[in-house]
C-alpha positions as CSV (number, residue, x, y, z in Angstrom):
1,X,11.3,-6.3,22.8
2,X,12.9,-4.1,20.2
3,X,14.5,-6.0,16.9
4,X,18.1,-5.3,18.3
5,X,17.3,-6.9,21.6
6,X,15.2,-9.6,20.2
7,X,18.4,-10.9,17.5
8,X,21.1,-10.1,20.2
9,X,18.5,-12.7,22.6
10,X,18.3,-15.2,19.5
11,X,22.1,-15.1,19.2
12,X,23.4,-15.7,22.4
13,X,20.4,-18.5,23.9
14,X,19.8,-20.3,20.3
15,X,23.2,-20.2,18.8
16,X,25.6,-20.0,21.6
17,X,26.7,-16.1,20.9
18,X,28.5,-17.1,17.6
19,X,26.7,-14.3,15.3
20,X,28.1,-16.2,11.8
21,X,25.3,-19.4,12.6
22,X,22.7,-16.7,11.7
23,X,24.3,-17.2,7.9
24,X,22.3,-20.8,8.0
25,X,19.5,-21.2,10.5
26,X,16.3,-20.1,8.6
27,X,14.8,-18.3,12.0
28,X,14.1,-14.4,13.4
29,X,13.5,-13.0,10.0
30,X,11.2,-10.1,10.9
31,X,13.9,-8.7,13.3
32,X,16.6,-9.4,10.8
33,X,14.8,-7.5,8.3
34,X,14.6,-4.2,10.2
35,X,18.3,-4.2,11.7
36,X,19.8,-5.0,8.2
37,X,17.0,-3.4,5.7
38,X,16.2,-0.7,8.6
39,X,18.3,2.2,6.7
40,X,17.2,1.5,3.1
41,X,13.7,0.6,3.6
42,X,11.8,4.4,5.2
43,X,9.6,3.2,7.7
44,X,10.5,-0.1,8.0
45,X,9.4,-1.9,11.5
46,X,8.1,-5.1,13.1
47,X,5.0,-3.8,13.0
48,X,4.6,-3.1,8.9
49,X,6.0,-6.0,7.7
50,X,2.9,-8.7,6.3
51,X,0.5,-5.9,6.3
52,X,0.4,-5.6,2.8
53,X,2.9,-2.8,2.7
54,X,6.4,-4.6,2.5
55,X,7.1,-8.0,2.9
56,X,9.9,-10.5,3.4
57,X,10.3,-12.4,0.2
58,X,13.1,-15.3,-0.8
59,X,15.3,-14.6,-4.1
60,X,16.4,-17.5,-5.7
61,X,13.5,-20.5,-5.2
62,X,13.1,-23.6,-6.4
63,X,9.6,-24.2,-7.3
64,X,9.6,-23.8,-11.1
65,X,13.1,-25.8,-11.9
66,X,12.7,-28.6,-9.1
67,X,9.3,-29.0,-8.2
68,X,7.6,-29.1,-4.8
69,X,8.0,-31.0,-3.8
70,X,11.0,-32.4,-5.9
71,X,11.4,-35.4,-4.7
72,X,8.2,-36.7,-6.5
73,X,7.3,-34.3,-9.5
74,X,10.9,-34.0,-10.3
75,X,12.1,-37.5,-10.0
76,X,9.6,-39.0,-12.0
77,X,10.0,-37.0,-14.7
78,X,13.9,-36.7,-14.5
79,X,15.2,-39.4,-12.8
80,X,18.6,-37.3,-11.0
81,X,21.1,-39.7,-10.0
82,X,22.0,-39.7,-6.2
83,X,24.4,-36.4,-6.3
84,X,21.8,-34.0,-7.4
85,X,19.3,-35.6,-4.9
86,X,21.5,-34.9,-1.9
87,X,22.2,-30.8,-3.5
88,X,18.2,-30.2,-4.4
89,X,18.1,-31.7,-0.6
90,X,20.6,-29.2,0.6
91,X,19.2,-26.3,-1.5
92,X,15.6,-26.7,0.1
93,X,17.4,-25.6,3.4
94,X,19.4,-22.8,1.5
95,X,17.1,-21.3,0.4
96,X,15.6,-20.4,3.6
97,X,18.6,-19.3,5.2
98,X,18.8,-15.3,6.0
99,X,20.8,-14.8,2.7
100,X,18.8,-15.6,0.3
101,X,15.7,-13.0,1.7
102,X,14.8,-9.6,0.9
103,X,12.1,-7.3,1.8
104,X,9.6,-6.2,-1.0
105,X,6.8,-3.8,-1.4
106,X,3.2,-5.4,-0.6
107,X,0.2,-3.2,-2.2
108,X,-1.7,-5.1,-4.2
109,X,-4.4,-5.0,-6.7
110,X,-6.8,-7.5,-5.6
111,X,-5.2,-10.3,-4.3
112,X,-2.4,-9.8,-7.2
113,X,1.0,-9.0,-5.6
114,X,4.6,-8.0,-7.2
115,X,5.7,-11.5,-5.3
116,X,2.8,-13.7,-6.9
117,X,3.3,-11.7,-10.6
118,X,6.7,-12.2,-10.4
119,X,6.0,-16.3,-9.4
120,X,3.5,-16.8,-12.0
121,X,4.5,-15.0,-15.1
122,X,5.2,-17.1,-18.1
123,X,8.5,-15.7,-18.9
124,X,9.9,-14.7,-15.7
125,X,9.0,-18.1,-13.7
126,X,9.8,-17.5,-10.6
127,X,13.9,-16.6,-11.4
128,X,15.1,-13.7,-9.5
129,X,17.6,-12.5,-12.5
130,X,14.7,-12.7,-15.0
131,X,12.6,-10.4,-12.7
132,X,15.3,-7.6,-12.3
133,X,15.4,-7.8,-16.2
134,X,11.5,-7.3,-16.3
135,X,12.0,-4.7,-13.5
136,X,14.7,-2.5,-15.2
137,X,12.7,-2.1,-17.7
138,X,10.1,-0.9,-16.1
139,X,12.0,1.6,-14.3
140,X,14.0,3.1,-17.2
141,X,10.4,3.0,-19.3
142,X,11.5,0.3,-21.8
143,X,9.0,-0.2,-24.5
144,X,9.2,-3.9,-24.2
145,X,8.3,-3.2,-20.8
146,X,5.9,-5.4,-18.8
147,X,2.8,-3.1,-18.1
148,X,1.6,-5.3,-15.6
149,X,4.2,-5.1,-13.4
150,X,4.4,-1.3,-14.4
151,X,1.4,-1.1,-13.1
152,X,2.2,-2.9,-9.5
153,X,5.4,-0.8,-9.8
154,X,3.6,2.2,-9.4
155,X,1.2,1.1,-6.8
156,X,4.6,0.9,-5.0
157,X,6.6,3.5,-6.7
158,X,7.7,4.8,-2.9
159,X,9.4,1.6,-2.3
160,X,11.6,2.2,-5.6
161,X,14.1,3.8,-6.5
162,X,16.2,4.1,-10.0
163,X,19.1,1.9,-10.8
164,X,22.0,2.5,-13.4
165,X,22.7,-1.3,-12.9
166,X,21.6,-4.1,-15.6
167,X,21.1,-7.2,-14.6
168,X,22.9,-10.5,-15.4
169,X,20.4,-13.1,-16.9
170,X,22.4,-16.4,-16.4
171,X,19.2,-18.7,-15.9
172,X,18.1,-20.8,-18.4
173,X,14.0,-20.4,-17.6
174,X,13.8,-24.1,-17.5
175,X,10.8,-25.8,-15.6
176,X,10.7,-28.7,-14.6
177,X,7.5,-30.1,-16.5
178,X,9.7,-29.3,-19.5
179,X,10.4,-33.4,-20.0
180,X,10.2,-34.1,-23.6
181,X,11.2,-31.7,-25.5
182,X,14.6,-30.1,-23.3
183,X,17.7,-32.2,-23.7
184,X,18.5,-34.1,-20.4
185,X,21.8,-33.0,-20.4
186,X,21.4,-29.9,-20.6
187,X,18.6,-29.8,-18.1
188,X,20.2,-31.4,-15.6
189,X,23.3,-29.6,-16.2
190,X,20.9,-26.2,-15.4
191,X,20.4,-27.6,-11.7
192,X,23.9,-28.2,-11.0
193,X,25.0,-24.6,-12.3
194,X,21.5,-23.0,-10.7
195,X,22.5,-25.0,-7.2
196,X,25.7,-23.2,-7.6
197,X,25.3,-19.5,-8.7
198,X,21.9,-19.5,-6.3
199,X,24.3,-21.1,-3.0
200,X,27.0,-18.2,-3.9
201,X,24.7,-15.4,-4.0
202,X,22.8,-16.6,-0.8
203,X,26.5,-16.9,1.3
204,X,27.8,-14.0,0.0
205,X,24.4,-12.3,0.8
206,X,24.5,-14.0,4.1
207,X,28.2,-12.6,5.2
208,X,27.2,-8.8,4.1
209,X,24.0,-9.5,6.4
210,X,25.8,-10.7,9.2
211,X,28.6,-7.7,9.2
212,X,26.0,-5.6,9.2
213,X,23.9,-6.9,12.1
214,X,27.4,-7.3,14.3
215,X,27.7,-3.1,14.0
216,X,24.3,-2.8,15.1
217,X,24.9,-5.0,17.8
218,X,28.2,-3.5,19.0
């Protein structure tokens, strides 16, 4: 079954033929991926996605300024109040939903990936906006580039292109083992405005997605 078939299937026997559920049930990413990423990813197919060539990958995560999981790393060193529980509960789901993914390029050095530099780097942490920073400057040959990822960038270089657009850091590159030294106010005030920005990318994502999926379904 081709990706067209398969999501037009999924639609209609999962979620009762209403298209817009797609925008939160974290499900039939693969397919999604080609109908929506088809024309501005060459090549891309069921069959080359997780091969180490391109990959699906979420944007906005969690992991460095909640914890996983957050309910017991996070709470014992912050102690949210019952508000923030019930959003970082609500953002878990979010942030598997189909607009908060994206496909990105695979080859690796080793067992070292763009996705798991990206994750691990002291700076970046994991934030999607502090990535694109690192990533502009590799593509417009900053000297304050990262030459790691320079380097990962041009294992991949057929996967990029050039942008003329500069990114808009907003996060604060909190983590969440920060207690002791980060003003709790401030922290805390970090989730609620992450929660946010993060939750209006990922719906705004979500309703481009879905527009585009209804023309390729007819």
């Amino acid at each position: 079954m081709n990706p067209k078939e398969l999501v037009a299937q999924f639609i209609e026997e999962k979620l009762g033929g209403d298209i817009s559920r797609l925008a939160t049930f974290p499900e039939l990413m693969r397919a999604v991926y080609c109908l929506v990423f088809g024309e501005v990813w060459e090549g891309l197919s069921m069959d080359n996605l997780g091969d180490g060539k391109l990959r699906g990958d979420t944007l906005n995560t969690y992991n460095t300024l909640f914890s996983q999981p957050w309910n017991e790393k996070f709470t014992a060193i912050w102690n949210p109040d019952d508000e923030l529980k019930a959003r970082l509960k609500e953002f878990q789901t979010t942030c598997y939903t189909i607009g908060n993914m994206a496909v990105l390029p695979d080859r690796r050095i080793g067992e070292w990936s763009i996705n798991k530099h990206r994750g691990c780097h002291n700076e970046w942490h994991d934030y999607e906006d502090r990535f694109l920073e690192a990533l502009y400057l590799v593509l417009t040959g900053d000297s304050k580039r990262d030459l790691d990822l320079e380097e990962l960038v041009e294992l991949n270089k057929e996967d990029f292109v050039d942008s003329d657009y500069v990114p808009a850091v907003r996060s604060k590159g909190y983590t969440y083992w920060r207690g002791g030294y980060t003003n709790r106010d401030r922290f805390l005030s970090e989730c609620h405005r992450y929660i946010d920005n993060s939750t209006e990318i990922i719906h705004k994502r979500a309703k481009t997605m879905i527009a585009i999926l209804k023309h390729k379904l007819g």
